[in-house]
C-alpha positions in Angstrom: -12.5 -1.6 33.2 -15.0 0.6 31.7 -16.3 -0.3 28.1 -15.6 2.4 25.6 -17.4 2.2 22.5 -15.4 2.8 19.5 -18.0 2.5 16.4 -18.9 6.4 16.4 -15.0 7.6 16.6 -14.8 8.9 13.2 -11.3 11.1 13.5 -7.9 11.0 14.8 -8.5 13.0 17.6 -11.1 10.7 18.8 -8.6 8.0 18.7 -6.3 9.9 20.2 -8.7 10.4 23.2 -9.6 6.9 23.5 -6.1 5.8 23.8 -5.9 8.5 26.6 -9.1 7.5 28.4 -8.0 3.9 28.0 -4.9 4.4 29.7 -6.6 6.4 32.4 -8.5 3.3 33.2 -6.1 1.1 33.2 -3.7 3.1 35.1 -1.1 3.9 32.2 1.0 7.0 31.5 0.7 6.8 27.5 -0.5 4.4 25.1 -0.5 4.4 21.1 -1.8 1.9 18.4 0.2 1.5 14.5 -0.3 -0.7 11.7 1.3 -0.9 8.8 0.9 -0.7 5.0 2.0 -4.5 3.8 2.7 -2.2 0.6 4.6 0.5 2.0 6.0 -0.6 4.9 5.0 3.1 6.5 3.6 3.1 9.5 0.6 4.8 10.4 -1.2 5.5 14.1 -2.5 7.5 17.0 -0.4 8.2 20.4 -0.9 10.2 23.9 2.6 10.9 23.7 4.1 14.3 23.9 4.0 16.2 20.5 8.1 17.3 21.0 8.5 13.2 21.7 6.5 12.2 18.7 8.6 15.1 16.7 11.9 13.5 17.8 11.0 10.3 17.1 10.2 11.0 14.0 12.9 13.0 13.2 15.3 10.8 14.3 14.0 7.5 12.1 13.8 5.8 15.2 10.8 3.1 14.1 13.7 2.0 11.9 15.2 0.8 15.0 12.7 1.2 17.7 13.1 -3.0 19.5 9.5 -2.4 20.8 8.4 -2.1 17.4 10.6 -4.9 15.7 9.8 -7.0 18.5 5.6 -7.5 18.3 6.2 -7.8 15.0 7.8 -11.0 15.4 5.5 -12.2 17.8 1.9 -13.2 18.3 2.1 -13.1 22.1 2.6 -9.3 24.2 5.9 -8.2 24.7 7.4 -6.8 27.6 9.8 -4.0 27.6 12.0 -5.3 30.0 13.0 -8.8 28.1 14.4 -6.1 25.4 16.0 -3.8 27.9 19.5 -5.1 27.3 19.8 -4.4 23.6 21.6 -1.9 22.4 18.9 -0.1 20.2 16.7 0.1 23.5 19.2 1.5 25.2 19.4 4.1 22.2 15.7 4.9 21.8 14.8 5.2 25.7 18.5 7.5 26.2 16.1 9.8 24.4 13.3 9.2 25.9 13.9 9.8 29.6 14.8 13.5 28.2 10.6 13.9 27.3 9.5 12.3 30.5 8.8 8.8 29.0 9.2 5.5 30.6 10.9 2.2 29.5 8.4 0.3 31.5 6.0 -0.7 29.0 3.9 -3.7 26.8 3.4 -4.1 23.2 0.5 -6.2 22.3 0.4 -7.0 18.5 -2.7 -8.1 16.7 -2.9 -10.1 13.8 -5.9 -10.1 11.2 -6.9 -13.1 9.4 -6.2 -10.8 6.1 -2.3 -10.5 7.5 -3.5 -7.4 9.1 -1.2 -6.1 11.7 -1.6 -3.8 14.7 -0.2 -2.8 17.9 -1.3 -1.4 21.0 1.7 0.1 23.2 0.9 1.4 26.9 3.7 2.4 29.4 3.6 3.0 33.4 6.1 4.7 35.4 7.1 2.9 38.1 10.0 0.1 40.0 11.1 -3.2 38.2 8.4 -4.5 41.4 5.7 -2.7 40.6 5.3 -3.3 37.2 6.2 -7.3 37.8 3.1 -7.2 40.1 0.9 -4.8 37.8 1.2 -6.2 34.5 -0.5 -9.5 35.6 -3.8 -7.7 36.7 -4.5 -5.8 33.3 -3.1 -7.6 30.3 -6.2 -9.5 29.6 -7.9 -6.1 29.4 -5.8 -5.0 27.1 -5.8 -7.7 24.8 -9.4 -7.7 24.5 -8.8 -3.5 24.0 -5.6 -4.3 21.1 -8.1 -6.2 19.1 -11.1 -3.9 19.3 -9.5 -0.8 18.5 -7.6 -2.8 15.6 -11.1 -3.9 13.6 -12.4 -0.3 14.8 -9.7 1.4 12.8 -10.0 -0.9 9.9 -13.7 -0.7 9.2 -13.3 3.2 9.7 -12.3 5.9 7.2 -9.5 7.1 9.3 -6.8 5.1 8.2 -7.6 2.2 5.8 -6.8 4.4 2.1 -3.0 5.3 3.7 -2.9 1.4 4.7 -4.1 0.4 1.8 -4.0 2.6 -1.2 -0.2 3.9 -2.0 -0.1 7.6 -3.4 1.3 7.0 -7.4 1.2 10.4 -9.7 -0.8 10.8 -12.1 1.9 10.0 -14.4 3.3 7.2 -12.5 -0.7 5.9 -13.4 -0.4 6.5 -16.7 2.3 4.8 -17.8 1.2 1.5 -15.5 -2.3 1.9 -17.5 -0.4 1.6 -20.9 2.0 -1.0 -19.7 -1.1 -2.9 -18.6 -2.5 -2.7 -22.2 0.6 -4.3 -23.4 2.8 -1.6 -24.3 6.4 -1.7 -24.1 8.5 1.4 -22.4 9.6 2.3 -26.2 6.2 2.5 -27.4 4.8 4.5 -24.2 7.7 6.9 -24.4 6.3 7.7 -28.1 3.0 7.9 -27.2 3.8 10.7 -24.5 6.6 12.4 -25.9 8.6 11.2 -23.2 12.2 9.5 -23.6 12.1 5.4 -22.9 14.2 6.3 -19.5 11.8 9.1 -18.5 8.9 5.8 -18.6 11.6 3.5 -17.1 12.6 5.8 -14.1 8.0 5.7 -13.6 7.7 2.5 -13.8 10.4 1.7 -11.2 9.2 4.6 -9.1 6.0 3.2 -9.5 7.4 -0.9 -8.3 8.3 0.1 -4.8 5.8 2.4 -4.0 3.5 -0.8 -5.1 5.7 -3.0 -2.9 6.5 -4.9 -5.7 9.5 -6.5 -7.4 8.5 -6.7 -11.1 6.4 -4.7 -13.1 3.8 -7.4 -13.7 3.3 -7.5 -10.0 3.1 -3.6 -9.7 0.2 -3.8 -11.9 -1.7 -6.5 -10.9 -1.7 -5.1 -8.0 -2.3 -1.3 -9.2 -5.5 -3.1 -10.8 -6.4 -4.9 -7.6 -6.4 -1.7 -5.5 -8.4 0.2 -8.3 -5.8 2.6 -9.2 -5.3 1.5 -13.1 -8.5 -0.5 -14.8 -7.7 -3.5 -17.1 -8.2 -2.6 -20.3 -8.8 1.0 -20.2 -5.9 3.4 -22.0 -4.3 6.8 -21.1 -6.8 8.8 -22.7 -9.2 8.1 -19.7 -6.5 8.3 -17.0 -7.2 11.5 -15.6 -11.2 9.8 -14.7 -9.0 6.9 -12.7 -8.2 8.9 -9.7 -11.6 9.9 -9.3 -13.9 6.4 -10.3 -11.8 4.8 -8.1 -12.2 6.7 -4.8 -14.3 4.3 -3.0 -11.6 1.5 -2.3 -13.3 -2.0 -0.7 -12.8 -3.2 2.2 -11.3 -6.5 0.6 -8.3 -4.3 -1.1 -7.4 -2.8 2.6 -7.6 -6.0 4.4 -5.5 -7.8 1.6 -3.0 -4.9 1.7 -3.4 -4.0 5.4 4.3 3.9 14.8 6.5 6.5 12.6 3.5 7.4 14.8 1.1 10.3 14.5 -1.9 12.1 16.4 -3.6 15.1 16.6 
């Protein structure tokens, strides 16, 4: 296997092309890479797959229910398509995809970062039950080492870490965290913006779960950890928050770190 240096990919579409090359080498149809947002839950990542498959996939929710996906995620060693080929939801998502040319042969190889991190590297082959008994052996230590280099690649990049790590609140949503931060109650920040106390409340809770969290104490500790409110600083500076706090750390992604996307 050739080696493919990663450190000057600086865009999606160089990802893109690496996953293609990679699977070039190795002798694979497609390949993609996700992670996910341990705030979010969204998934975010770059694919060889058709566009149209990619648009039906999407459309169709199926990372909800994709077993490939669920799978990995459970698991610290590859996964083999074929050990999941029985399941009902496999049977759903690959109905679908024979009708865009794409194969249920195929390995998932999850990576786990010592930040709780997560990433997967997918590749699929077209070929007999045989074929890919024989095959598999021969290049799964290749793409191991590959999983876990394109994982650190993509998180000490600028492609995806602020959608990993950095959820998208609105400028009110920021607001009204800031003042609940300095210790005001939703009564007292519905006076100080003219807004009802259910306007604030309907915010805050909007703001909870785009946080990931389950309690408004936790939704702003961490809205403070990841930059987006400042302890201590009121409303009247809000609108500066957005742009002061930009340049996110590399400790906030990893400590937050296929719908799937490309080109």
């Amino acid at each position: 296997m050739a080696l493919i240096d990663l450190t000057d990919f600086e865009s999606d579409e160089n990802y893109t092309d690496f996953l293609t090359r990679l699977g070039d080498a190795l002798g694979f149809d497609h390949a993609s890479y996700a992670t996910t947002s341990l705030i979010t839950g969204d998934i975010h990542g770059f694919t060889s797959y058709p566009e149209e498959w990619e648009l039906h996939y999407a459309k169709m929710g199926m990372q909800r229910f994709d077993p490939t996906l669920r799978a990995a995620m459970l698991s610290v060693a590859p996964v083999d398509w074929q050990r999941l080929a029985k399941t009902d939801d496999f049977t759903r998502v690959f109905f679908d995809a024979h009708d865009f040319g794409i194969t249920d042969r195929g390995l998932s190889v999850p990576i786990r970062g010592p930040y709780g991190d997560f990433g997967l590297l997918s590749v699929t082959r077209d070929c007999s039950k045989e074929e890919w008994r024989k095959f598999l052996p021969t290049v799964i230590g290749d793409l191991q080492m590959a999983a876990v280099n394109l994982h650190d690649n993509v998180l000490n990049s600028e492609v995806l870490p602020k959608a990993l790590a950095r959820p998208s609140l609105s400028k009110r949503e920021q607001e009204i965290l800031q003042w609940v931060a300095h210790g005001k109650s939703q009564q007292d920040i519905g006076d100080i913006l003219s807004i009802s106390h259910r306007t604030v409340e309907v915010h805050i809770r909007s703001g909870r779960e785009k946080l990931g969290a389950l309690t408004t104490a936790q939704a702003v500790g961490r809205a403070i950890r990841l930059g987006i409110i400042q302890p201590g600083q009121t409303s009247h500076s809000c609108n500066n928050i957005t742009t002061h706090t930009q340049d996110i750390s590399k400790n906030a992604i990893y400590g937050k770190p296929l719908m799937v996307r490309s080109r």
